[in-house]
C-alpha positions, 0 to 999 in steps of 0.5 A, a space after each residue: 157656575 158651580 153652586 155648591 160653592 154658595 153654601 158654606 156648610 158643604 164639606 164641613 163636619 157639623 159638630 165634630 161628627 156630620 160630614 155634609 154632603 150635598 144640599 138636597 133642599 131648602 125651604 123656609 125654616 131649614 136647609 136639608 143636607 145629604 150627610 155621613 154620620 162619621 161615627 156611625 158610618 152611616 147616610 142620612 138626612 141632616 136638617 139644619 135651621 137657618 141661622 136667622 131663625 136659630 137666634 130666635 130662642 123660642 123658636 129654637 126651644 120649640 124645635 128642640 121639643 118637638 124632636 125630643 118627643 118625636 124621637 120618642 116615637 119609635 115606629 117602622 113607618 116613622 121616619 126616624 130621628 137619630 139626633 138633635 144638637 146645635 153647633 155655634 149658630 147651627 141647630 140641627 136635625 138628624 134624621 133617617 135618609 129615605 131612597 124612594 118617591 113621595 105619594 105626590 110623584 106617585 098620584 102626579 106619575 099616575 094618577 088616580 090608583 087602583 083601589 088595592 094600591 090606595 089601602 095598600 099605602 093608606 094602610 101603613 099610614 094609619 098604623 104610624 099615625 095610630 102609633 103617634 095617637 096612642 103616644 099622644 101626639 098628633 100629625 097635624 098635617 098630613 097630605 101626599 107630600 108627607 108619605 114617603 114610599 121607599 124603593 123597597 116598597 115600606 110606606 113612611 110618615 114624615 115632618 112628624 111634630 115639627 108642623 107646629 114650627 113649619 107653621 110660623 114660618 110658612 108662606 101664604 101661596 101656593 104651600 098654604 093652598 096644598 095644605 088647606 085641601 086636607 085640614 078638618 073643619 074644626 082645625 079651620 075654626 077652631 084651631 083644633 088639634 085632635 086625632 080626628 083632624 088626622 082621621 078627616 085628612 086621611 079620608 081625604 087622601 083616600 079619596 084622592 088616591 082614588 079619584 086622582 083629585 081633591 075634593 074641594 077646589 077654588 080658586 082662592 084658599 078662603 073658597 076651600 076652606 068654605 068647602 070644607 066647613 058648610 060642604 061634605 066630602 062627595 063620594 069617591 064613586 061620583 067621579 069614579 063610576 062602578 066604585 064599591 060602595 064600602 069605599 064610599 062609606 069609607 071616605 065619609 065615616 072618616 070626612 064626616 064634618 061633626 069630630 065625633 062622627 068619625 072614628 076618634 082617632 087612627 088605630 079606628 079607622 085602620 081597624 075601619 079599612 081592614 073591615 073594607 078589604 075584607 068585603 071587597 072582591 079581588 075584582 073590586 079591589 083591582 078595578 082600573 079607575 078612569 084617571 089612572 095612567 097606568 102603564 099598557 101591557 106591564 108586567 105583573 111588578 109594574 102593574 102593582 107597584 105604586 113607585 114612578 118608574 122613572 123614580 125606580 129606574 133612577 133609584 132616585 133619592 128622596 131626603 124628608 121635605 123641607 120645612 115649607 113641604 116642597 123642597 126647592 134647590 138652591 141654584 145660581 143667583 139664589 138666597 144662599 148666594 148672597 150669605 156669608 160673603 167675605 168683604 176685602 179692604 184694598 191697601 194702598 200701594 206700596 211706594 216704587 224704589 228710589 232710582 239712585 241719582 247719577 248726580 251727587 248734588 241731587 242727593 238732597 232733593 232724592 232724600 226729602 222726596 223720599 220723606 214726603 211719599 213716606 208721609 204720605 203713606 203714612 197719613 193715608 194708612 193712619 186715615 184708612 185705619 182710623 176710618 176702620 175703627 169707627 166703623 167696625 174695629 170698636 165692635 165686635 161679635 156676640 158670641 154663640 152662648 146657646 146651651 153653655 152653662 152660666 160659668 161658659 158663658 161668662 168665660 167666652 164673652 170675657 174672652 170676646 171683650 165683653 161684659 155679662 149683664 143682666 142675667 134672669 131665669 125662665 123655665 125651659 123644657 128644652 134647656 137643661 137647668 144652668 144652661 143659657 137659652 137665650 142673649 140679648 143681643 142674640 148670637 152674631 150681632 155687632 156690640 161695642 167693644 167692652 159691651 153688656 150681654 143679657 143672659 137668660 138661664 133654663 131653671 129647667 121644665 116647669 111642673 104643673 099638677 093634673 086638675 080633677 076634671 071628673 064630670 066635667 064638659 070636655 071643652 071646659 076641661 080643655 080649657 082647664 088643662 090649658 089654662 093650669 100649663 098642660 094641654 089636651 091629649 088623646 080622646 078616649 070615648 066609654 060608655 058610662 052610667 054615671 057620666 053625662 055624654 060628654 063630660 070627662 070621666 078620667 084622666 091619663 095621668 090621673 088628677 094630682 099626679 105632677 108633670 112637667 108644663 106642656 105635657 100632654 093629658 088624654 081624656 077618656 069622655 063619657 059615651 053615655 049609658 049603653 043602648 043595646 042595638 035591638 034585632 029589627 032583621 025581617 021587618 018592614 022598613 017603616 017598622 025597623 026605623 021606629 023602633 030603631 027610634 023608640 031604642 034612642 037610636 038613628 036609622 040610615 037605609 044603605 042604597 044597596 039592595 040584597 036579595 034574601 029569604 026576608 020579603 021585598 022591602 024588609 029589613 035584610 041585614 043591619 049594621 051593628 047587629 043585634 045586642 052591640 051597644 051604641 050610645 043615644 042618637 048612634 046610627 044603625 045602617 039598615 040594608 033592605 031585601 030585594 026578595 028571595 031568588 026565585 028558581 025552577 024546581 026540577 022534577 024528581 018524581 019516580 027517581 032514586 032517592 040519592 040521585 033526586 037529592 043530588 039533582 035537587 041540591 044542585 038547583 039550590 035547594 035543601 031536602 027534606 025525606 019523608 018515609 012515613 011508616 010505607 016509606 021506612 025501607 024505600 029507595 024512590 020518591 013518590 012525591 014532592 011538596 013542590 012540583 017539577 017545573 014550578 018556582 021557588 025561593 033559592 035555599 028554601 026546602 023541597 019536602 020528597 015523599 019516599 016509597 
């Protein structure tokens, strides 16, 4: 069975310029078609919402302004949106087309990847996601199935500012369960939608890539999402043995439960990961992790590339995700083939011709035989019709009055039999001002005949004016911008003098200015008074952290130990170093020496001056000369200040007397 003939958009030209293809997916909000901009000449993703859903109003004005805002966003690791329109019952979405694979193919073909491919693909991520933070939207639902890889190798984010509308329509198996691996602690409980719950869910698909599994597992959503509140994230190096310890700090700094403990949104955390890549070696950064399935004896291409093979070989194309994220086919038997069926009214037959009678005196008995099938005809064609118009020849349809300013609306149901009842007016950032955003009844119902239809106007997007939030709490001042009709946006955190930790200490646009409700309104949040971070390099552990405590500040000693000029068990390195600043209760990472590398002197006594300091260089040591007064027009060392054969500290300095 042929089952593109189940769907009734195949073939048709949406809103006189998208020629639909193909059905590439269906989810639980939209249908994703294969499509040809026929102006453009182009190939792309079309979404359309299902028309059950389009009826919904706020559902509909919700979509749209997403994708305004969405389109807005414009980044080379952003799929792209072209455009947004309705046509009848039909709201639609047209996006960039994506040839490649998503992260999912490549984790489920792979594995757990080498830890130069995971930064390779987290890396670009970050950037989109930084693009979206600093605009001030955030993702809300990053995971695998939401990185799209393309053939060509570029990295990009999909289903970006639609989560919100995907959420209402989600199911509660198997989708929920893929989600509920990645969402923040504060998202759980609070229902919180910061830069940060996209920091925590890229940690954890760092560590996914890494380990070629999630953190947390359970057999029920609720047991993850216990994890995810009272558990941390375990280091990558658990399950992968030999893995860099800087990955380690990576994956935490970004899963830390406490928001602020993580970096406050993506463009940190990027700057976060170049520091890694810079600290790691090449053979750090190409070790084979235990899970990975790579493939023996590949070449160079393949051993690098994170594309599945079968995906290259097939040049498979992948269109954005569906709604529910997982992008099910229709197929024979499915929803869409009981949509749009047509229903048929069988006629009674026509009455057979009279046979002419060879008998003149029955022409009579012919003629009234004739009469009663006629009636009989009659009758059951009268009854027929009369039982049609009970049933539907009295009612019609309402007609798709979305987007038509109030003189269109009345025109087409006046043209449809109908009458316009009560018409009332409601602010609307996704209809303009003057056009209908909603019917009672809605698009597509049955209505009498000479029936009323209830008509609700757009008078356009509300303005609300920002409060003056200074000094404020940064809960309290949520609550404000959400209770005045705007809502919380970026979170900027500065160091200040005046300004309790905490509290606000400005707003992006500032108090009084004038924008339109819904709009978002970043809050740059006091640090504190800066702490200049005191220079504790060289001293006992004990002593470094008291100090560290007596500036207002935290220790945390690194497991790793460095051998170095300070004594063993001192302070060898910190992290940050001497005079940055950090707020009160920050974290200073202490790294303790395991001592200087002790190395044999070599004996250069009677040796030619140039030829002693050659030969003690290369032992790794720094020379010192002294000529004394004796010594001023020598060539040849006397002495050492320490004897061939003995030991010391690799860098330290020989003394070589000269005669």
């Amino acid at each position: 069975m042929d089952t593109t003939l189940q769907d009734p958009l195949l073939g048709q030209v949406l809103d006189g310029r998208y020629r639909i293809d193909a059905r590439i997916a269906v989810g639980g909000m939209a249908t994703v078609y294969r499509a040809v901009d026929t102006r453009l000449d182009r190939v792309l993703a079309l979404k359309v919402m299902h028309p059950t859903l389009a009826a919904d109003a706020a559902f509909v004005e919700r979509f749209i302004r997403e994708a305004k805002s969405v389109a807005r966003l414009s980044h080379p690791n952003v799929v792209g949106v072209y455009d947004q329109g309705t046509d009848g019952a039909y709201v639609y979405l047209a996006m960039e087309y994506v040839a490649g694979c998503t992260l999912r193919d490549v984790l489920r073909d792979r594995g757990a990847l080498q830890p130069r491919a995971a930064l390779d693909i987290l890396e670009p991520v970050l950037a989109a996601l930084g693009a979206a933070h600093r605009a001030g939207f955030v993702h809300r639902d990053m995971k695998p199935e939401n990185v799209l890889i393309g053939d060509d190798g570029r990295v990009k984010v999909a289903d970006f500012g639609l989560v919100r509308a995907v959420d209402t329509v989600t199911n509660t198996t198997g989708a929920v369960l893929g989600t509920v691996s990645y969402l923040a602690p504060e998202q759980i409980e609070h229902g919180t939608a910061t830069p940060s719950v996209d920091v925590y869910a890229c940690g954890v698909v760092l560590y996914e890539m890494l380990t070629g599994g999630k953190p947390h597992s359970g057999e029920s959503p609720a047991q993850i999402l216990y994890q995810h509140l009272h558990e941390d994230v375990p280091p990558p190096s658990a399950a992968v043995p030999g893995l860099a310890f800087a990955l380690d700090e990576l994956v935490a700094s970004a899963t830390a439960r406490t928001p602020e403990v993580r970096p406050h949104d993506a463009v940190a955390l990027l700057g976060q990961l170049r520091e890694t890549r810079a600290a790691l070696t090449d053979e750090q950064l190409d070790a084979v992790p235990p899970r990975s399935r790579t493939v023996e004896h590949a070449g160079a291409d393949d051993r690098t590339s994170v594309i599945p093979r079968a995906a290259r070989t097939a040049g498979v194309q992948l269109p954005l995700p569906t709604a529910d994220g997982q992008g099910a086919p229709g197929g024979p038997g499915g929803p869409d083939e009981r949509l749009h069926r047509t229903s048929r009214f069988e006629m009674p037959p026509s009455p057979p011709a009279p046979t002419p009678s060879r008998r003149r005196g029955g022409g009579g008995r012919s003629r009234r035989r004739l009469s009663a099938i006629v009636a009989a005809v009659l009758l059951v064609l009268g009854a027929g019709t009369g039982i049609w118009y009970i049933n539907s020849g009295q009612f019609t349809k309402v007609p798709s009055l979305l987007e038509k300013t109030e003189p269109q609306a009345r025109q087409r149901l006046s043209d449809a039999g109908l009458r316009v009842g009560t018409v009332r007016q409601k602010y609307s950032d996704a209809f303009e001002r003057g056009t209908v955003m909603a019917s009672s009844p809605e698009a597509g119902a049955r209505i009498r005949d000479n029936g009323k239809v209830d008509l609700t106007v757009s008078e356009g997007p509300e303005t609300v004016k920002v409060p003056d939030l200074g000094g404020t709490p940064l809960a309290t001042a949520k609550k404000a911008l959400t209770d005045g009709g705007l809502a919380p946006g970026m979170i900027t955190k500065k160091f200040s003098e005046d300004v309790p930790k905490g509290s606000v200490i400005s707003t992006d646009p500032g108090s009084g200015t004038t924008r339109r409700a819904g709009s978002a309104v970043a809050l740059v949040v006091s640090r504190g008074a800066p702490i200049d971070v005191p220079d504790v390099t060289g001293e006992a552990e004990e002593q470094a952290v008291a100090d560290l405590q007596d500036a207002g500040l935290k220790a945390k000693i690194s497991p790793e130990r460095v051998h170095s000029q300070e004594d063993k068990g001192a302070v060898a390195r910190q992290s940050p170093g001497q005079d940055e600043q950090l707020a009160e209760g920050d974290t200073v990472t202490l790294t303790l020496s395991e001592g200087p590398v002790m190395v044999e002197v070599p004996d250069v006594t009677g040796m030619k001056v140039a030829e002693a300091e050659r030969k003690l260089r290369a032992a790794g040591f720094d020379v010192n000369e002294d000529r004394g007064l004796l010594g001023l027009f020598g060539n040849t060392v006397k002495s050492q200040s320490v004897q061939g054969g003995d030991d010391a500290p690799k860098g330290s300095t020989i003394t070589i007397t000269i005669r």
